[in-house]
N, C-alpha and C positions, 0 to 999 in steps of 0.2 A: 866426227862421224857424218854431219852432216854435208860436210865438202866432199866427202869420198862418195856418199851415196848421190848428192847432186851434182858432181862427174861425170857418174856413170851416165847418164844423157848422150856425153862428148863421144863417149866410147862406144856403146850400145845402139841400135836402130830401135828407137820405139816402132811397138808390136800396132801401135795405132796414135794417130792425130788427130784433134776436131779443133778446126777454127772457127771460132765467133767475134762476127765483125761489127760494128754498130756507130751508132750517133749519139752522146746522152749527155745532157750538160755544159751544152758548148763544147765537146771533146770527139773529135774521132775515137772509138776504141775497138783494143781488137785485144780478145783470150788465145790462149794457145793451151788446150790440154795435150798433154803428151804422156803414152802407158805404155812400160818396160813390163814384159811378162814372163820375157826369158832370164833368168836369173843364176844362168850358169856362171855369169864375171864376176859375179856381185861379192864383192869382199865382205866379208864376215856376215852372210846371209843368215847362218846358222843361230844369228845372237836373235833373229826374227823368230819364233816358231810360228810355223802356218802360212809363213810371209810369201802370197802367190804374185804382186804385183807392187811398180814402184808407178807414181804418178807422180807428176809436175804442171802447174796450174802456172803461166805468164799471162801479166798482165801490161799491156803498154797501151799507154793514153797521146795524144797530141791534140791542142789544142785547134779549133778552126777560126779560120779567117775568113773576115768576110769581105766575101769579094762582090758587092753589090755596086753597081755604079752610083756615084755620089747623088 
């Protein structure tokens, strides 16, 4: 179930996106919320009762370099 409902991403236009971009750790980071609110595709919505929205939280990190002259 949970491959079919984080699919629907592929298939679906999120209703809305927010990026959060940062520095912490030594790491570039950046979140990506992303909220499906139309849920006419949604396979077996029906096993949801009440179910008004799907969300998906990414997260990807990369490490930084330092580029300081020696």
């Amino acid at each position: 179930m949970l491959d079919r409902v984080s699919g629907s991403f592929r298939y679906i236009k999120p209703s809305s996106v927010h990026v959060m971009e940062g520095k912490s750790h030594g790491r570039d980071e950046t979140r990506i919320c992303s909220v499906i609110t139309n849920l006419e595709n949604i396979i077996d919505k029906d096993r949801w009762t009440g179910l008004k929205s799907i969300v998906r939280i990414e997260s990807r990190s990369r490490d930084h370099q330092d580029r300081r002259s020696p």
